[in-house]
C-alpha positions as a printed Julia matrix, in Angstrom:
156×3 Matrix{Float64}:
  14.54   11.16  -93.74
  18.2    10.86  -92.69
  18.73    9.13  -89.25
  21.05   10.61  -87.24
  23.68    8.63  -85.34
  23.79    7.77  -81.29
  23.09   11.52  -80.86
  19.21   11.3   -80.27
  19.69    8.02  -77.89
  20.08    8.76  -73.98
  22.87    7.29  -72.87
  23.28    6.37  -69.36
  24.81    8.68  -66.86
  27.76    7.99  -65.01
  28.65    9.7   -61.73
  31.78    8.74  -60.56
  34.82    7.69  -62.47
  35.67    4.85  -61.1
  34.21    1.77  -61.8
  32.25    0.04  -58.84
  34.18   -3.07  -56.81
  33.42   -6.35  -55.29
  32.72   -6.23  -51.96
  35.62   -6.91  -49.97
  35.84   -9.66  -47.67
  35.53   -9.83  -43.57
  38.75  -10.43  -42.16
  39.96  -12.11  -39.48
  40.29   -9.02  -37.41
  36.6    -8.0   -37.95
  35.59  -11.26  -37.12
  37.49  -10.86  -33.62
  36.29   -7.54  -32.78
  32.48   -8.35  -33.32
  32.98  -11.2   -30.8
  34.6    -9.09  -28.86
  32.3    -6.35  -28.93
  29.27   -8.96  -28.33
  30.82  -10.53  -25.7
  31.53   -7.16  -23.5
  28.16   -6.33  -24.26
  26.26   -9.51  -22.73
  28.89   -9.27  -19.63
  27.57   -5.29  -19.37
  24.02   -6.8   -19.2
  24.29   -9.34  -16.86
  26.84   -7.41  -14.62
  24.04   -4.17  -14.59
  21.35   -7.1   -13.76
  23.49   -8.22  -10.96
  23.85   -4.87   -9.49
  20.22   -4.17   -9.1
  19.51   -7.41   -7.81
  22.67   -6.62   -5.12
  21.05   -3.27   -4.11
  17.31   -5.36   -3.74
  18.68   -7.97   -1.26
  20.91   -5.09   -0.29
  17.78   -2.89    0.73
  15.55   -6.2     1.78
  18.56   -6.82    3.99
  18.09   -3.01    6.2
  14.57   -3.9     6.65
  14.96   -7.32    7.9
  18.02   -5.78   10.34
  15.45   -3.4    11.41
  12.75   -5.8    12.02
  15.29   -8.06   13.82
  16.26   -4.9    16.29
  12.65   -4.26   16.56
  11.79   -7.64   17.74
  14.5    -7.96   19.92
  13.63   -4.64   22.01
   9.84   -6.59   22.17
  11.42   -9.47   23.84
  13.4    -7.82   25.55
  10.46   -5.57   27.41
   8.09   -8.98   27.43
  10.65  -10.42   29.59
  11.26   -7.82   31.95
   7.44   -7.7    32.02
   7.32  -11.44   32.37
   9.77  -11.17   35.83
   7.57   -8.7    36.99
   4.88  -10.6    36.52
   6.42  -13.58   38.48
   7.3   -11.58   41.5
   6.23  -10.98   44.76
   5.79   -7.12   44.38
   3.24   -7.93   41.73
   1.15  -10.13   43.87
   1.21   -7.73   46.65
  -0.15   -5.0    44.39
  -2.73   -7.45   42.78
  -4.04   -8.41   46.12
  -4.12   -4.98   47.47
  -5.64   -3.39   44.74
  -8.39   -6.17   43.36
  -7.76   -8.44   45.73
  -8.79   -6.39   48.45
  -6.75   -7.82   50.65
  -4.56   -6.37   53.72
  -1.56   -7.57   56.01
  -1.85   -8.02   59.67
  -2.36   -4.77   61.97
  -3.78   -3.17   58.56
  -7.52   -1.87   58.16
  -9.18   -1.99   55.2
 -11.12    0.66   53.73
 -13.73    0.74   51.05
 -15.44    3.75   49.97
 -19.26    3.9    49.5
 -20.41    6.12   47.47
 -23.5     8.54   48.92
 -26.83    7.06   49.35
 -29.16    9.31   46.53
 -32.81    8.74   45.97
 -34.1     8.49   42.99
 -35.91   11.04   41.44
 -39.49   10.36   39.92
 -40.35    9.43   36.32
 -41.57   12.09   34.25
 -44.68   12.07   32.15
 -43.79   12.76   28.9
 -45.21   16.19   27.21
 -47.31   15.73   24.51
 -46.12   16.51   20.82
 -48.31   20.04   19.67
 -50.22   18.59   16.68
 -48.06   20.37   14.07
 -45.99   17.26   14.73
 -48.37   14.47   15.34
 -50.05   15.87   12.09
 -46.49   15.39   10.29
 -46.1    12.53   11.2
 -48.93   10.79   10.22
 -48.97   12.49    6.83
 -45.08   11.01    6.33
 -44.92    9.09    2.57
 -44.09    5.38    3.44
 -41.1     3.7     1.87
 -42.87    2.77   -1.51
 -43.74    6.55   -2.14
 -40.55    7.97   -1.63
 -38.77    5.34   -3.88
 -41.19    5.84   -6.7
 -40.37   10.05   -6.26
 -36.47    9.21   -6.18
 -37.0     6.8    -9.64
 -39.59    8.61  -11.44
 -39.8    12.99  -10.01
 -43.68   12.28   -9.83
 -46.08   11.0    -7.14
 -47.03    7.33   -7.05
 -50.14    6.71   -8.65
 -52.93    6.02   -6.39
């Protein structure tokens, strides 16, 4: 048998003609940009967190305005109801109208409503016995439950 040379042996494969490198070192410059870049994008966080919180006091803010103006207008109307209250044009229309009071030289008047007899008691009708005999035959409580729980009649 005659051996033959590298020939029969698979020799690895290049794919590319060059050979591979070291990997090259970070510079400076990277280094700078990547804090950079980090930097702007923790101030782009907290600067979006800061708006929404603006526009939730922002919007908290209308209401409480609102409420305010609302509250305001309430006083406002309890007062005006409160000097009412306190002066002498109130009392005069208190003591003519439940009071029933008058002024001097004035005559009072109080209507009395019409005199009406009253009319006589009825005897009741009597039930026809299609009723009366309903009602006596009516299941009591413990029959109907036992229907609803078991669709058959309550042993007797």
């Amino acid at each position: 048998m005659s051996e033959q040379p590298s020939q029969s042996r698979s020799a690895p494969v290049r794919t590319s003609s060059r050979p591979r490198s070291a990997p090259r070192p970070i510079s400076n410059m990277q280094v700078v940009f990547g804090a950079i870049l980090a930097i702007s994008l923790l101030l782009a966080i907290n600067f979006s967190g800061r708006i929404a919180a603006g526009r939730r006091i922002s919007a908290q803010r209308q209401e409480l305005l609102y409420s305010i103006e609302t509250l305001q207008a309430r006083a406002t109307a309890l007062r005006t109801e409160l000097d009412f209250y306190a002066s002498d044009a109130f009392v005069e229309a208190w003591a003519r109208r439940e009071g029933k009071m008058i002024r001097p030289n004035e005559v009072l008047v109080v209507p009395v409503p019409r005199l009406t007899t009253p009319t006589p008691i009825l005897t009741p009708t009597p039930l026809p016995p299609e009723i009366v005999a309903r009602r006596e035959s009516a299941p009591s409580n413990f029959e109907l439950w036992w229907q609803l729980f078991f669709d058959s009649p309550p042993p007797r």
